[in-house]
DSSP file (Angstrom, degrees, kcal/mol; ACC not computed):
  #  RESIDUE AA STRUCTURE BP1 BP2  ACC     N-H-->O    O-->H-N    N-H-->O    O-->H-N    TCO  KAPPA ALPHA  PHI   PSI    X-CA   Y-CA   Z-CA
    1    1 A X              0   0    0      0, 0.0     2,-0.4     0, 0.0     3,-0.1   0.000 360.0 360.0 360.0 130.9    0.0    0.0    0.0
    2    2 A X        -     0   0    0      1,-0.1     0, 0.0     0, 0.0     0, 0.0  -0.508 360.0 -92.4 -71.7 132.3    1.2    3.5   -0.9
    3    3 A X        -     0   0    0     -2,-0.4     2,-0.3     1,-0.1    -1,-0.1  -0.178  37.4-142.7 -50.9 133.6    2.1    6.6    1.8
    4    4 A X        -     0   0    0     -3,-0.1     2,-0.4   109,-0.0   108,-0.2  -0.741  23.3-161.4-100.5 128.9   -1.0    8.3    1.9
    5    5 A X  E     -A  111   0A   0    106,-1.1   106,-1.7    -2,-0.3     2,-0.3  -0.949  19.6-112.4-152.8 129.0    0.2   12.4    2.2
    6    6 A X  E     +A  110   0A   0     -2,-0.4    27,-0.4   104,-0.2   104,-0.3  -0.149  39.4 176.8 -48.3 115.8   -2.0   15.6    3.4
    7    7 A X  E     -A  109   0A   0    102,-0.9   102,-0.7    -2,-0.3     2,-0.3  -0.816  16.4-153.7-110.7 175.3   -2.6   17.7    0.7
    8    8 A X  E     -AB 108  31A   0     23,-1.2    23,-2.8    -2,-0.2     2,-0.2  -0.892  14.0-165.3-143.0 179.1   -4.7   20.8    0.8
    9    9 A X  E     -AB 107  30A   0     98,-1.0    98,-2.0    -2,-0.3     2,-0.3  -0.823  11.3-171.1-162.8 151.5   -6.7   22.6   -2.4
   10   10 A X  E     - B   0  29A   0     19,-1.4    19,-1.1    -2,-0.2     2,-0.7  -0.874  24.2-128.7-135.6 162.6   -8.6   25.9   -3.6
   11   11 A X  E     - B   0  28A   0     -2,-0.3    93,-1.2    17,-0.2    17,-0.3  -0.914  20.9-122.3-133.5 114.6  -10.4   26.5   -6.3
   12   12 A X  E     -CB 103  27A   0     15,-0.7    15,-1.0    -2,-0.7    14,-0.5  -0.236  28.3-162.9 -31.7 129.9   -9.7   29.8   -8.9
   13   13 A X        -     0   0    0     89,-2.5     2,-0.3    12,-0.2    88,-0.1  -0.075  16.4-153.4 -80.7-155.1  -12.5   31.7   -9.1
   14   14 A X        -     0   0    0     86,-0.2    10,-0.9    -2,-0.2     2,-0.5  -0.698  17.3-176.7-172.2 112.3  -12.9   34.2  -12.0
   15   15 A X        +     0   0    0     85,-2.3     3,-0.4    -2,-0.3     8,-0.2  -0.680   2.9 179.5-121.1  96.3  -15.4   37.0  -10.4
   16   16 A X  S    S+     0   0    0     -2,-0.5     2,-0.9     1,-0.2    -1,-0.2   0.966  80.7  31.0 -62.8 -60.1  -16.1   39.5  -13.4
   17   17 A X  S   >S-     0   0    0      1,-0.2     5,-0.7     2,-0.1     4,-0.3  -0.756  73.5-175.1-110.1 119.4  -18.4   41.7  -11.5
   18   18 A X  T > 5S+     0   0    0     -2,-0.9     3,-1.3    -3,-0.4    -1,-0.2   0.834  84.4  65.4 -52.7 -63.2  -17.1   41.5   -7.7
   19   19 A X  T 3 5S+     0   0    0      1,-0.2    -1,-0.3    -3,-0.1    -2,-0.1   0.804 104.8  45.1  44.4 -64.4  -20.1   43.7   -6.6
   20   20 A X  T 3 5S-     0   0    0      1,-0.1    -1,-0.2    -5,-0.1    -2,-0.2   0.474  95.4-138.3 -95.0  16.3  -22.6   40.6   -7.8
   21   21 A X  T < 5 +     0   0    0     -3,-1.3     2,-0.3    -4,-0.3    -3,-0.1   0.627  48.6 154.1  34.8  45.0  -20.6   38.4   -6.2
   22   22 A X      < -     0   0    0     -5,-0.7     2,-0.4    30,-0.1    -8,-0.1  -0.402  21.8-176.0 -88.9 146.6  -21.3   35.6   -9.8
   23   23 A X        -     0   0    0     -2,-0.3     2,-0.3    -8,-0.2    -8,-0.2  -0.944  19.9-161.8-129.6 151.6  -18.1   33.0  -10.2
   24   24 A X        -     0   0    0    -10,-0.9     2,-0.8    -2,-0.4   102,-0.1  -0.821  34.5-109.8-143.8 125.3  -17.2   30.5  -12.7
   25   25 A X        +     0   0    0    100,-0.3   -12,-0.2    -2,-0.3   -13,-0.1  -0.373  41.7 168.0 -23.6  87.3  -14.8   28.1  -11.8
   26   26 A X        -     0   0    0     -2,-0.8    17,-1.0   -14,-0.5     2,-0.5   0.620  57.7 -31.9 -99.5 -10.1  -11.3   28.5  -13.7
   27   27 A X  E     -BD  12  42A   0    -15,-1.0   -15,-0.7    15,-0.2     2,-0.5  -0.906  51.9-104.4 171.9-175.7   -8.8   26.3  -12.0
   28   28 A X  E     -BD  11  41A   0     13,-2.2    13,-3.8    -2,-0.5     2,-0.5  -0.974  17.2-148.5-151.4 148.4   -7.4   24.5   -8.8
   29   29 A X  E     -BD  10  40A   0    -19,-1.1   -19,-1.4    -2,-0.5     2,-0.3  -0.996  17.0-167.4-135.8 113.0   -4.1   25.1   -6.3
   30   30 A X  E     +BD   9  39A   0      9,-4.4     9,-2.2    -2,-0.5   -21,-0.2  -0.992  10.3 179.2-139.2 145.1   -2.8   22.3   -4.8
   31   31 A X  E     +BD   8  38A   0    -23,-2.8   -23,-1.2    -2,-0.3     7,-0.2  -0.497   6.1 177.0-125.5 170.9   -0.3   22.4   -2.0
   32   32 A X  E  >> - D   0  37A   0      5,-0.5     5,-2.5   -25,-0.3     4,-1.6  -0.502  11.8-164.7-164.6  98.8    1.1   19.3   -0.4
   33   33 A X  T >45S+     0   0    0    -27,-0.4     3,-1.5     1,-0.2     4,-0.4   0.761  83.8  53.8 -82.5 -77.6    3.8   20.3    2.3
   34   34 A X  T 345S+     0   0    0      1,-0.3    -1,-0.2     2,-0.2   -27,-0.1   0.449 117.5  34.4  78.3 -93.8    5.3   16.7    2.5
   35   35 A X  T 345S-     0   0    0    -29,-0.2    -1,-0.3    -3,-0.1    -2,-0.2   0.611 106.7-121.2 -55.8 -32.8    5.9   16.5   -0.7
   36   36 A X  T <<5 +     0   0    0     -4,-1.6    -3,-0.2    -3,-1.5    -2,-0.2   0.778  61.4 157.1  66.0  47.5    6.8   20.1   -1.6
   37   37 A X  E   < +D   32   0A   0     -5,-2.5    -5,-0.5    -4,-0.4    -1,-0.2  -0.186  19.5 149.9 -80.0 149.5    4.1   20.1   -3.9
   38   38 A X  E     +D   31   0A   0     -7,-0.2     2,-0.3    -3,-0.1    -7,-0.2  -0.316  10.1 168.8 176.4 133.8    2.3   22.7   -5.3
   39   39 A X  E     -D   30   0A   0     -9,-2.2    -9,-4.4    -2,-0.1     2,-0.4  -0.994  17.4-158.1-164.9 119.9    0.5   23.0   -8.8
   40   40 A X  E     -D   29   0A   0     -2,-0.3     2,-0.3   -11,-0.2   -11,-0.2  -0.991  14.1-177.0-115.3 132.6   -2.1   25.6  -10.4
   41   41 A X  E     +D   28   0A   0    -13,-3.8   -13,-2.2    -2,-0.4     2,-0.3  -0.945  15.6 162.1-114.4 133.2   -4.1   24.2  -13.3
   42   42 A X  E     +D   27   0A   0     -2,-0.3     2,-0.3   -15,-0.2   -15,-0.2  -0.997  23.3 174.1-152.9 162.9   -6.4   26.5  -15.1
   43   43 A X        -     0   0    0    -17,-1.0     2,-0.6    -2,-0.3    -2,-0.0  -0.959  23.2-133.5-144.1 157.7   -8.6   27.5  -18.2
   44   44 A X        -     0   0    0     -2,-0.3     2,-0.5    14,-0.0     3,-0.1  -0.980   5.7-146.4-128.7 136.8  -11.1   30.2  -19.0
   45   45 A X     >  -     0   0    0     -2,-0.6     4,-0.9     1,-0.2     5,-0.1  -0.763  11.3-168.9-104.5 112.1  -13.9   29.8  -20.3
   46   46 A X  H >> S+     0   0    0     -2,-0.5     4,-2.4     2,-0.2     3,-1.1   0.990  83.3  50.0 -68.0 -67.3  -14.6   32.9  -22.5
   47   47 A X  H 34 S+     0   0    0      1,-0.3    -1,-0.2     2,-0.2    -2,-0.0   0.756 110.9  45.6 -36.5 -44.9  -18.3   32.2  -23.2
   48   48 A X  H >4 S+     0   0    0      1,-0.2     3,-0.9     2,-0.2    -1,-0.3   0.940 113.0  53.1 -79.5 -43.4  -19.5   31.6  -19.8
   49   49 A X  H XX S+     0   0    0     -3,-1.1     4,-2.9    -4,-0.9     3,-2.7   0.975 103.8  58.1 -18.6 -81.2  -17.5   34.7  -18.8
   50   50 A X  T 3< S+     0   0    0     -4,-2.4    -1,-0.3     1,-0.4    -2,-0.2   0.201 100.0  57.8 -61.3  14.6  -19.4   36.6  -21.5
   51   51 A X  T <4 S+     0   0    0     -2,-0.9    -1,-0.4    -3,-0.9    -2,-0.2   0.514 105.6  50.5-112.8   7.9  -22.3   35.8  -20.0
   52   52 A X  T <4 S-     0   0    0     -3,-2.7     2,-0.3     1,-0.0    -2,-0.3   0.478 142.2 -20.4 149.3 -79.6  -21.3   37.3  -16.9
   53   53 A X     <  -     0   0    0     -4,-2.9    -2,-0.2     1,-0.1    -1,-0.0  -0.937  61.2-158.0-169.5 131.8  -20.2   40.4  -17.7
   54   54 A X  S    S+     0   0    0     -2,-0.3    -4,-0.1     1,-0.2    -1,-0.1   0.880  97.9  61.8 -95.1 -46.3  -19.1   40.7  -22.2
   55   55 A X  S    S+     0   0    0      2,-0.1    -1,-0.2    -5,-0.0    -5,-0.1   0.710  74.1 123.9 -75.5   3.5  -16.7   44.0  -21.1
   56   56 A X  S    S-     0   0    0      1,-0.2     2,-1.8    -7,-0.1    -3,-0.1  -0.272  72.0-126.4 -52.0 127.0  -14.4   41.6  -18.7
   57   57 A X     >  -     0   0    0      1,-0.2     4,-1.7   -41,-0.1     5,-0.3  -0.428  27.1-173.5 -56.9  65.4  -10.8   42.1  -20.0
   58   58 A X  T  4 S+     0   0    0     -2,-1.8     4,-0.2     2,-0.2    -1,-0.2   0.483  78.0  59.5 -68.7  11.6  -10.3   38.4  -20.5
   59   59 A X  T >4 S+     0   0    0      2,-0.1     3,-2.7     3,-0.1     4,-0.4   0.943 110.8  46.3 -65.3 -84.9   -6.0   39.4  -21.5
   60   60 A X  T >> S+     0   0    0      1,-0.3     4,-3.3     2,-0.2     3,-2.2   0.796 109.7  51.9 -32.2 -69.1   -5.9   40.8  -18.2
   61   61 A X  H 3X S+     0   0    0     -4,-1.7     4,-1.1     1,-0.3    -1,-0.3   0.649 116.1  38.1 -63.6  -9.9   -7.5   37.9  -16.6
   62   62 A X  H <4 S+     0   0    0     -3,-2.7    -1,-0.3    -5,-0.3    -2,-0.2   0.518 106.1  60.1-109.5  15.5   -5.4   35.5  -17.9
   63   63 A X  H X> S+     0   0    0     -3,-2.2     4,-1.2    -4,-0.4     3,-1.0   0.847 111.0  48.4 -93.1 -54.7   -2.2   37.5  -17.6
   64   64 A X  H >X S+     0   0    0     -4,-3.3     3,-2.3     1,-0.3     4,-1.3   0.970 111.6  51.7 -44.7 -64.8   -3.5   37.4  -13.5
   65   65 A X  H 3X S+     0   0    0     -4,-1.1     4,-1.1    -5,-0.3    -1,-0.3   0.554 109.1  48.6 -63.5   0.7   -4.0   33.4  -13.9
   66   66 A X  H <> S+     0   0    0     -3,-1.0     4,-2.5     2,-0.2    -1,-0.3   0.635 102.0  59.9-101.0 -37.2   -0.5   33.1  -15.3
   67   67 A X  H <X S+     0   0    0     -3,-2.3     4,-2.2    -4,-1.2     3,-0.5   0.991 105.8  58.9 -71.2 -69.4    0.9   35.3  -12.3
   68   68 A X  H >X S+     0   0    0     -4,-1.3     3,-2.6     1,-0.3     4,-0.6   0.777 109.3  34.2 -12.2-107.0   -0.6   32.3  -10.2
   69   69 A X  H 3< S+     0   0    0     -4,-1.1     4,-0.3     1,-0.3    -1,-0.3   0.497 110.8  60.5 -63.9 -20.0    1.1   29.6  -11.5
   70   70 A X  H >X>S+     0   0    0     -4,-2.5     5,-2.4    -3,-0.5     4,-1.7   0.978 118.9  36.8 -43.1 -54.8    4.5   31.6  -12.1
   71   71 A X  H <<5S+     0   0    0     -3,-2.6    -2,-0.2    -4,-2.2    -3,-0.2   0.852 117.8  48.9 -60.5 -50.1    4.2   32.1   -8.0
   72   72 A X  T 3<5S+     0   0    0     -4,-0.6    -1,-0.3     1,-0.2    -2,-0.2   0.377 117.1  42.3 -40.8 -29.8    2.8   28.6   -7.6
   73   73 A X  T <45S-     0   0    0     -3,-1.6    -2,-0.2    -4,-0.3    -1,-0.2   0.894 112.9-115.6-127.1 -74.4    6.0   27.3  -10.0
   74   74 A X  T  <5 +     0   0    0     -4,-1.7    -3,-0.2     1,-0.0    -2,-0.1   0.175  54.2 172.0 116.9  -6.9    8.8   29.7   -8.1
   75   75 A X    >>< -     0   0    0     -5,-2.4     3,-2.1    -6,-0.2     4,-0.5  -0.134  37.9-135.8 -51.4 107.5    9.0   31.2  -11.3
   76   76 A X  G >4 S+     0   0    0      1,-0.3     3,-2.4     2,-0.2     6,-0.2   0.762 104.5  62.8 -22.7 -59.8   11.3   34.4  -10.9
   77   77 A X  G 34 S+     0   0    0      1,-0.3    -1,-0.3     5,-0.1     3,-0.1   0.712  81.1  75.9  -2.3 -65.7    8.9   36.1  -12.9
   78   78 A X  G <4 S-     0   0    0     -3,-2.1     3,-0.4     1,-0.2    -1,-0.3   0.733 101.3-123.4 -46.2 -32.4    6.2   35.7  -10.5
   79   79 A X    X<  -     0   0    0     -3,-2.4     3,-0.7    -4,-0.5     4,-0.3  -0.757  57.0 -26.0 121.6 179.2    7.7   38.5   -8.2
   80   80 A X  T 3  S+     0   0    0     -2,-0.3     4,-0.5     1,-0.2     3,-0.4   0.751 130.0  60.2 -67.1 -20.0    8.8   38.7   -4.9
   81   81 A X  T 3  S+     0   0    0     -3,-0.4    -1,-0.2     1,-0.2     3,-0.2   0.568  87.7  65.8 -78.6  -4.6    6.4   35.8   -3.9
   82   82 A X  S <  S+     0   0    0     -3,-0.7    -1,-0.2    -6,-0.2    -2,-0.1   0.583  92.6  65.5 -87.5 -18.7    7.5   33.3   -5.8
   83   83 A X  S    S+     0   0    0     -3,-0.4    -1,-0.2    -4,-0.3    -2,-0.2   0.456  80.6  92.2  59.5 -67.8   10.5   33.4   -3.9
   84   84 A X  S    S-     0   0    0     -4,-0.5     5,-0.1    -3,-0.2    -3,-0.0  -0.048  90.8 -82.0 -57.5 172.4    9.0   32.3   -0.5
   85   85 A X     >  -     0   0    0      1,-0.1     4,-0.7     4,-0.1    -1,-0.1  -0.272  48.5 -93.2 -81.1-176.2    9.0   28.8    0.4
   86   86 A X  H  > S+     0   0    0      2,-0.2     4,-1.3     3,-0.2     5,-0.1   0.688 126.1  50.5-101.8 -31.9    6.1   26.3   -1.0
   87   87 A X  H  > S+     0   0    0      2,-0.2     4,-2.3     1,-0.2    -1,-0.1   0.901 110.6  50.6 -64.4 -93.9    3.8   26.8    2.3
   88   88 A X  H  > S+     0   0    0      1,-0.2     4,-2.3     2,-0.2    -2,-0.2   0.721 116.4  42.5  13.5 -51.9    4.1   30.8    2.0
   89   89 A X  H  X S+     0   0    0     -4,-0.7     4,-3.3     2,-0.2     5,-0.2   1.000 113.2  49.4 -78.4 -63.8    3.1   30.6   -1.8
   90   90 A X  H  X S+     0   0    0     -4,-1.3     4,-1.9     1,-0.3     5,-0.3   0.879 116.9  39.7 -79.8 -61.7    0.5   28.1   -1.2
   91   91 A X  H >X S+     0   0    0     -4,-2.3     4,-2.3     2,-0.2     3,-1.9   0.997 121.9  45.9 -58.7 -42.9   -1.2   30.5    2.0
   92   92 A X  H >< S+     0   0    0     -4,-2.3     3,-1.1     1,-0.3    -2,-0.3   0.992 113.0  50.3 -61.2 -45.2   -0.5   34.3   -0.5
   93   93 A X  H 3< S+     0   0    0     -4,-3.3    -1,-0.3     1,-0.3    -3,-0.2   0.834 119.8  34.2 -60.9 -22.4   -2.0   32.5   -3.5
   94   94 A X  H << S+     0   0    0     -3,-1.9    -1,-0.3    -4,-1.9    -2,-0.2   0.358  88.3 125.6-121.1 -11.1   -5.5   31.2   -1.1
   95   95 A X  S << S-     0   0    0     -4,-2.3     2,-1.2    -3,-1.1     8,-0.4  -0.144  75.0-100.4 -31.4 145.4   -5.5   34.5    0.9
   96   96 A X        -     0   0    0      6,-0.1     2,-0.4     2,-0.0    -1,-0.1  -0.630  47.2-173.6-119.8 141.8   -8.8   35.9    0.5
   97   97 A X        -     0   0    0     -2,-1.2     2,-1.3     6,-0.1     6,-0.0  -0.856  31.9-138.4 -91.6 104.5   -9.1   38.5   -1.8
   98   98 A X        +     0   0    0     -2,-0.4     2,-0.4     4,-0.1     4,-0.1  -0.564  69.8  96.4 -71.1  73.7  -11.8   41.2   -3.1
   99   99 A X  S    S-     0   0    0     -2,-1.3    -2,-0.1     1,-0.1   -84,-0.1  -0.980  94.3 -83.9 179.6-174.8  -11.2   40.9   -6.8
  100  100 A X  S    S+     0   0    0     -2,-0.4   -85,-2.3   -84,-0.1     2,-0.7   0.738 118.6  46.9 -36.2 -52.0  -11.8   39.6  -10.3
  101  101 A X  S    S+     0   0    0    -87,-0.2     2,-0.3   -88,-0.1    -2,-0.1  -0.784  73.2 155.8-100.8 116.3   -9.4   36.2   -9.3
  102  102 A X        -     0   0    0     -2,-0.7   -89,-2.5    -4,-0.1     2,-0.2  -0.986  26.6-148.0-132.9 154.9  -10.5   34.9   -6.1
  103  103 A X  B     -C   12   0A   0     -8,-0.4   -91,-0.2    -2,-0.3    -6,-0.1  -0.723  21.9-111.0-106.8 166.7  -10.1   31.0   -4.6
  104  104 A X        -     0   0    0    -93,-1.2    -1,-0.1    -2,-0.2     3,-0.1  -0.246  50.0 -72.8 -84.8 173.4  -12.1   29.2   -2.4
  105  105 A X        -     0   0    0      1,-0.1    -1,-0.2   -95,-0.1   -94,-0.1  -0.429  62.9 -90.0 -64.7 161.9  -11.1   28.3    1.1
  106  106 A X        -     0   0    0    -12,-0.1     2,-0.4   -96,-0.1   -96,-0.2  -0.272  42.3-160.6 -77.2 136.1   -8.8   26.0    1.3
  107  107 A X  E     -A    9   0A   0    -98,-2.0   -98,-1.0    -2,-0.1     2,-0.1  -0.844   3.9-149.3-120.7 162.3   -9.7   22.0    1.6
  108  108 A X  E     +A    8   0A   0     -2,-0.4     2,-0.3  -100,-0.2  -100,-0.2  -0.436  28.8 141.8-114.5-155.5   -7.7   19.0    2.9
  109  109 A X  E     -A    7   0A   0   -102,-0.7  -102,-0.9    -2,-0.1     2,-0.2  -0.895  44.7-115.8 165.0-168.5   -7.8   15.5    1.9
  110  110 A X  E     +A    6   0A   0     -2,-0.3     2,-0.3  -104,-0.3  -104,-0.2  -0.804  35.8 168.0-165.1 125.0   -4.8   12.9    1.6
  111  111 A X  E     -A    5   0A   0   -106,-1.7  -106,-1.1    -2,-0.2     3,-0.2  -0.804  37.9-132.5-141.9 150.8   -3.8   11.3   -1.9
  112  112 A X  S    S+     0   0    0     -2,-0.3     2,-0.3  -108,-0.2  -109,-0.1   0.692  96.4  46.8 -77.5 -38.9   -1.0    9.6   -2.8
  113  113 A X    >>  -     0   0    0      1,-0.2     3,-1.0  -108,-0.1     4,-0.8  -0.894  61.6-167.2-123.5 102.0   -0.1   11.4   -6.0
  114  114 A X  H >> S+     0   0    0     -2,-0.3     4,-2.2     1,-0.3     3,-1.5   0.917  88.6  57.2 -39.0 -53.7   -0.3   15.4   -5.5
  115  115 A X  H 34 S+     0   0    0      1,-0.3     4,-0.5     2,-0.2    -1,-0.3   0.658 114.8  33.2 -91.9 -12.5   -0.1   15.8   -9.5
  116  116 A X  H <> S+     0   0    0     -3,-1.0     4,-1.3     2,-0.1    -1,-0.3   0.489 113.0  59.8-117.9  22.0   -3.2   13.7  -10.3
  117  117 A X  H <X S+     0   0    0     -3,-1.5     4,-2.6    -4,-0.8     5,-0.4   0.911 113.8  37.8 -57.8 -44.8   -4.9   14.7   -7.2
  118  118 A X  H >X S+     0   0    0     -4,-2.2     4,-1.5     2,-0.3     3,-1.3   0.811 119.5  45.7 -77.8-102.3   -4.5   18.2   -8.8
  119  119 A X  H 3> S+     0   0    0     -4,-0.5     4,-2.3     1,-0.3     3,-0.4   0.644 119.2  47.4 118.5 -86.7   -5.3   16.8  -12.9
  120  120 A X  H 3X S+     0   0    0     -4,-1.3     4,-1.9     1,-0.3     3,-0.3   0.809 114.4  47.6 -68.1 -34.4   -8.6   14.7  -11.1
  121  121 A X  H <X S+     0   0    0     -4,-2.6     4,-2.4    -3,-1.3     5,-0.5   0.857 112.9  48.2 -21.0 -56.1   -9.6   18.0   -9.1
  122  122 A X  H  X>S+     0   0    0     -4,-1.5     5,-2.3    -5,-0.4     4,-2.0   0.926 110.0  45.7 -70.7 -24.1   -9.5   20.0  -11.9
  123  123 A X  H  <5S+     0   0    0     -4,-2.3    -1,-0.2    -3,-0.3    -2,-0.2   0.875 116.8  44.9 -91.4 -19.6  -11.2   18.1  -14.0
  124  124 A X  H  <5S+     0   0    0     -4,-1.9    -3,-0.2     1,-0.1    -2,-0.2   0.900 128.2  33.7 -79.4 -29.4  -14.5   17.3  -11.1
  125  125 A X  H  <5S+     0   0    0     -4,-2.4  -100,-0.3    -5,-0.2    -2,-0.1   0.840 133.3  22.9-105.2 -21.5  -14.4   21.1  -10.2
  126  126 A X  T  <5       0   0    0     -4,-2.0    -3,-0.2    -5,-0.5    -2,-0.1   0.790 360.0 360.0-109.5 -44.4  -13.5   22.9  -13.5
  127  127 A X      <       0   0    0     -5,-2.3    -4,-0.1     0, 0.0    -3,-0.1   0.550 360.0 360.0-100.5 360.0  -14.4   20.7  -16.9
């Protein structure tokens, strides 16, 4: 039997108008401290967006989701947060936020494989 290891999860929001407080599900962050895991998966879904609100700057909003997974990654790029260690990232990225990209609170669970916890998460919460 395989080591069983906490992981913990959010789910990307997309909130075009913040105000009406409307979401669509874009992506999942998953952190596994153990492992020294940590993986954001996302797509946006224009149409469903554009039903939502048609002026959302959907460049912008994936230039933001991109910022994510640079930070998420360690990617220099990413800033001065990308930079902290894998817990750090994991809490700045699931902070909660009043704007367009927000996540949900964090949940835990315990998988064996972080990267297709993360792959079968995305696909139950986003596609």
């Amino acid at each position: 039997m395989q080591e069983k290891h906490l992981y913990e999860y959010a789910v990307l929001r997309i909130v075009p108008r913040v105000e009406r407080e409307e979401f669509i599900n874009a992506g999942i962050i998953l952190f596994c401290k153990r492992k020294k895991f940590i993986s954001v998966l996302y797509k946006v879904d224009e149409p469903k967006l554009a039903m939502l609100h048609a002026g959302l700057d959907i460049e912008q909003v994936n230039s933001n989701l991109e910022s994510f997974k640079k930070i998420a990654c360690g990617d220099m790029q990413g800033g001065p947060i990308a930079l902290l260690d894998v817990p750090e990232r994991f809490r700045w990225l699931t902070a909660v936020r009043s704007s367009v990209i927000q996540t949900s609170r964090p949940h835990p669970g315990l998988c064996t494989d972080p990267q297709e916890k993360a792959e079968q998460l995305y696909r139950e919460m986003v596609l």
